[in-house]
C-alpha positions in Angstrom: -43.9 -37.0 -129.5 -41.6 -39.8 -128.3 -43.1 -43.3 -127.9 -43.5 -43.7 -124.0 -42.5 -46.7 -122.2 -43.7 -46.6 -118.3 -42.3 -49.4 -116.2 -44.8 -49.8 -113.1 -42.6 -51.4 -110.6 -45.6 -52.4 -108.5 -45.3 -53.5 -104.5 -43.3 -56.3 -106.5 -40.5 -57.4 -103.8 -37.5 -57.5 -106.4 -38.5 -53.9 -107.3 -39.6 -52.0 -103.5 -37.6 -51.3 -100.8 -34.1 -52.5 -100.3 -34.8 -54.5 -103.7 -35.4 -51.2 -105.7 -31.9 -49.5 -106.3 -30.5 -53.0 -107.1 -33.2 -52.6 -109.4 -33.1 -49.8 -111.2 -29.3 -49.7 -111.2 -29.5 -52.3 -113.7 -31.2 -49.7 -116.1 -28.0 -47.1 -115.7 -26.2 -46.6 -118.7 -29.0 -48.1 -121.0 -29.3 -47.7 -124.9 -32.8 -46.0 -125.6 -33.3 -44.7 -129.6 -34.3 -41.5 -129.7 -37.7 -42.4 -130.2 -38.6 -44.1 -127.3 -39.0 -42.3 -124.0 -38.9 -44.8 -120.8 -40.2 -43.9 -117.1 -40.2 -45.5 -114.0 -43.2 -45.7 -111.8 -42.4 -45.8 -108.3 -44.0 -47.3 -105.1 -44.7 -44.2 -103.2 -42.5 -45.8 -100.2 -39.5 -45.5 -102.6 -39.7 -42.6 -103.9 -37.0 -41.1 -102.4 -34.9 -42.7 -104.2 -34.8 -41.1 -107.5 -32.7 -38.4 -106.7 -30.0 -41.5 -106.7 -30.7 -41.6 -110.4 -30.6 -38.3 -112.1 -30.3 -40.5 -115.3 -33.4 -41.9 -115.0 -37.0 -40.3 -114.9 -39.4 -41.4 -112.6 -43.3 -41.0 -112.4 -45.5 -41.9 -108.8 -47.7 -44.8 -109.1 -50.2 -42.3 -107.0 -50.8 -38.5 -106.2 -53.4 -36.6 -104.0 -55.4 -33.6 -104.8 -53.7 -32.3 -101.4 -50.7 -29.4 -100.8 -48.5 -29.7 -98.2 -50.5 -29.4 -94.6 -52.4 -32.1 -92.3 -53.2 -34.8 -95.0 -51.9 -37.9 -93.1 -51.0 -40.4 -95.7 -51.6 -38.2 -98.7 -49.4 -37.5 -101.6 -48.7 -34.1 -103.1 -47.9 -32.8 -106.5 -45.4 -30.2 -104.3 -44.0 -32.6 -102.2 -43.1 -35.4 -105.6 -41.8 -32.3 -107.8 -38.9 -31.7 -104.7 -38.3 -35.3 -105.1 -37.5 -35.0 -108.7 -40.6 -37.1 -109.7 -41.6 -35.7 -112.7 -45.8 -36.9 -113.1 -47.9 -39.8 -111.9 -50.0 -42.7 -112.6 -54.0 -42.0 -111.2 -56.5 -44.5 -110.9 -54.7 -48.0 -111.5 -57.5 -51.1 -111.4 -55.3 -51.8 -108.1 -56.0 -48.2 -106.9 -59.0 -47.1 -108.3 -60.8 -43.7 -107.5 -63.8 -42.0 -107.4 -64.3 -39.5 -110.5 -64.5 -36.8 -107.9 -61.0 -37.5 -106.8 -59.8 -38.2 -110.1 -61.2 -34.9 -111.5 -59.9 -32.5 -108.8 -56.5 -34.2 -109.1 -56.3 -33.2 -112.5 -57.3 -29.8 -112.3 -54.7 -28.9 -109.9 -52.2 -31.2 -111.4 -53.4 -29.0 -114.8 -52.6 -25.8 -113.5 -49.3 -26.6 -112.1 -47.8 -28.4 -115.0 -47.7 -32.0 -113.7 -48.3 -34.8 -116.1 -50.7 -37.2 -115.2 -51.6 -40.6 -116.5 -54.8 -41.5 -116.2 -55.7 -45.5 -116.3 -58.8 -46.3 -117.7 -60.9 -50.0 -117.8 -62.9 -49.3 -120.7 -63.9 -47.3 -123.2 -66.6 -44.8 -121.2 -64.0 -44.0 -118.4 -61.4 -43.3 -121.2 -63.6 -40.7 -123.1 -65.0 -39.1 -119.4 -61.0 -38.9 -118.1 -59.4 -38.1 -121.4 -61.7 -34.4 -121.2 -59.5 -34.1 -118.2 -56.4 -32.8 -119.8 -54.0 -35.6 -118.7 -50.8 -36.6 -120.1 -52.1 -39.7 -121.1 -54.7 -42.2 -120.9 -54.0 -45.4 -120.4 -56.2 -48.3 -121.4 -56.3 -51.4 -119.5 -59.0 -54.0 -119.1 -58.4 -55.2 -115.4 -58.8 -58.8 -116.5 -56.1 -58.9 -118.6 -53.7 -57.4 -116.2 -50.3 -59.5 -115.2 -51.7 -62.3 -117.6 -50.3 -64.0 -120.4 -53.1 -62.8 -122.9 -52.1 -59.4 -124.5 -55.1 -56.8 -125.1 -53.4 -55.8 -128.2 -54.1 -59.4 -129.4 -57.5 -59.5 -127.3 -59.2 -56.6 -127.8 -57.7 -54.9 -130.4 -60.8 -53.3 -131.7 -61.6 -51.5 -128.5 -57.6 -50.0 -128.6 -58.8 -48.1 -131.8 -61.9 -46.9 -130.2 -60.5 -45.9 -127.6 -57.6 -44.1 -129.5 -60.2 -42.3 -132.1 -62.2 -40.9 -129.3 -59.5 -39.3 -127.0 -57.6 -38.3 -130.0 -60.6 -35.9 -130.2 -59.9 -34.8 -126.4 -56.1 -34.5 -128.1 -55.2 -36.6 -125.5 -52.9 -39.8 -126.4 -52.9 -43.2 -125.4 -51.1 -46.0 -123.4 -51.9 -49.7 -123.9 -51.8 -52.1 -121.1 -52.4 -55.5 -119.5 -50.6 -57.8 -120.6 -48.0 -56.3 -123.1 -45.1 -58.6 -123.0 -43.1 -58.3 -126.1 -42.0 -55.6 -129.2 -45.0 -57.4 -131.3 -47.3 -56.4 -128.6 -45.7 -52.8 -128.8 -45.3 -52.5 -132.3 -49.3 -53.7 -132.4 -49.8 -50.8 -130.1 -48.3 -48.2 -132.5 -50.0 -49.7 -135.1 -53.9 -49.0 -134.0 -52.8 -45.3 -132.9 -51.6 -45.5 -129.5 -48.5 -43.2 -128.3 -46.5 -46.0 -125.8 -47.1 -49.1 -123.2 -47.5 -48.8 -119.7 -45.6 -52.5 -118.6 -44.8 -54.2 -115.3 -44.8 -57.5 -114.7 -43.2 -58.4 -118.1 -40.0 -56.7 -117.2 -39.9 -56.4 -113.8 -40.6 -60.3 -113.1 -38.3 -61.1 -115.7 -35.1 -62.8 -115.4 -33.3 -59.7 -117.0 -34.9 -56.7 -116.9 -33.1 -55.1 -119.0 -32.7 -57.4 -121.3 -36.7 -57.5 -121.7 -37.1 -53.5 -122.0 -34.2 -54.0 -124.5 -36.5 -56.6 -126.8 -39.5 -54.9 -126.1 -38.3 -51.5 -127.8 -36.1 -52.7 -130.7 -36.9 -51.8 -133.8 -39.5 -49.1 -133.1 
């Protein structure tokens, strides 16, 4: 399995609406080592967009447990795989969800091969979700989110815990809230996790690029 980088591009405005193809055509023609694998997490009002850039591979930031039909305002699996979105984030601390939601979600993302990355605040929610069959689960502590603090420098204990118990789900792990830099990647690899989920450190950067470039060097 590659290392997984997922860029969560937020409701930032450098990053949504007429902002986001300026955006993400600074990522076109990027050097990623075969290792790493890098995603793009979309505002749903953008998601149109990714068929723009077949290079690139794009996640939503939301999905509903709803097919096409009357669902005003809901998201479909269907509806992002004809958009060339390829899985989704569920259950960011800005967009949480009941476990109801969460769990029928996954069962019909499950059964039609969509990969779904479930974000967890601690270590209960992660073991609970990670039965789940998603993609991935990823950890992040809400109060460390767009900070300066790191929860690989924080709470690096809980990472491991977190790691050994959905390891026995076979499920692996993200690491988020404030990851900034390759030392808070590398740190991630090292207590067992698969990849980062990021946003603020690259997108609110002066060079993107440039900051997804430093963040995955030597990895």
């Amino acid at each position: 399995m590659k290392n997984t980088v997922i860029i969560n591009l937020k409701h930032y405005e450098i990053s949504s609406g007429k902002s986001c193809e300026r955006f993400l055509s600074s990522f076109i023609g990027m050097d990623i080592p075969e290792n790493i694998r890098v995603v793009f997490a979309l505002n749903p009002i953008d998601l149109r967009i990714a068929r723009d850039f077949p290079e690139l591979e794009f996640y939503s930031q939301h999905v509903d447990p709803v097919s096409y039909g009357a669902f005003t305002s809901k998201i479909s699996i269907e509806s992002l795989m004809d958009m060339g979105i390829s899985g989704s984030i569920l259950n960011h601390s800005e967009n949480r969800l009941n476990k109801e939601n969460i769990s029928k979600t996954l069962d019909r993302a499950y059964r039609m091969g969509f990969p779904i990355v479930v974000c967890s605040e601690n270590l209960v929610e992660a073991g609970e979700y990670s039965k789940l069959r998603p993609e991935f689960i990823a950890y992040e502590p809400p109060e460390l989110i767009g900070g300066n603090v790191s929860v690989t420098s924080s709470k690096p204990e809980i990472i491991r815990d977190v790691v050994n118990l959905c390891s026995a789900n076979n499920v692996p792990v993200l690491v988020g809230a404030g990851i900034k830099n390759n030392d808070d990647f590398a740190k991630s690899l090292e207590l067992g996790a698969h990849g980062v989920l990021v946003a603020s450190g690259i997108v609110l950067s002066k060079d993107p690029l440039m900051s997804l470039n430093s963040l995955i060097e030597k990895l």
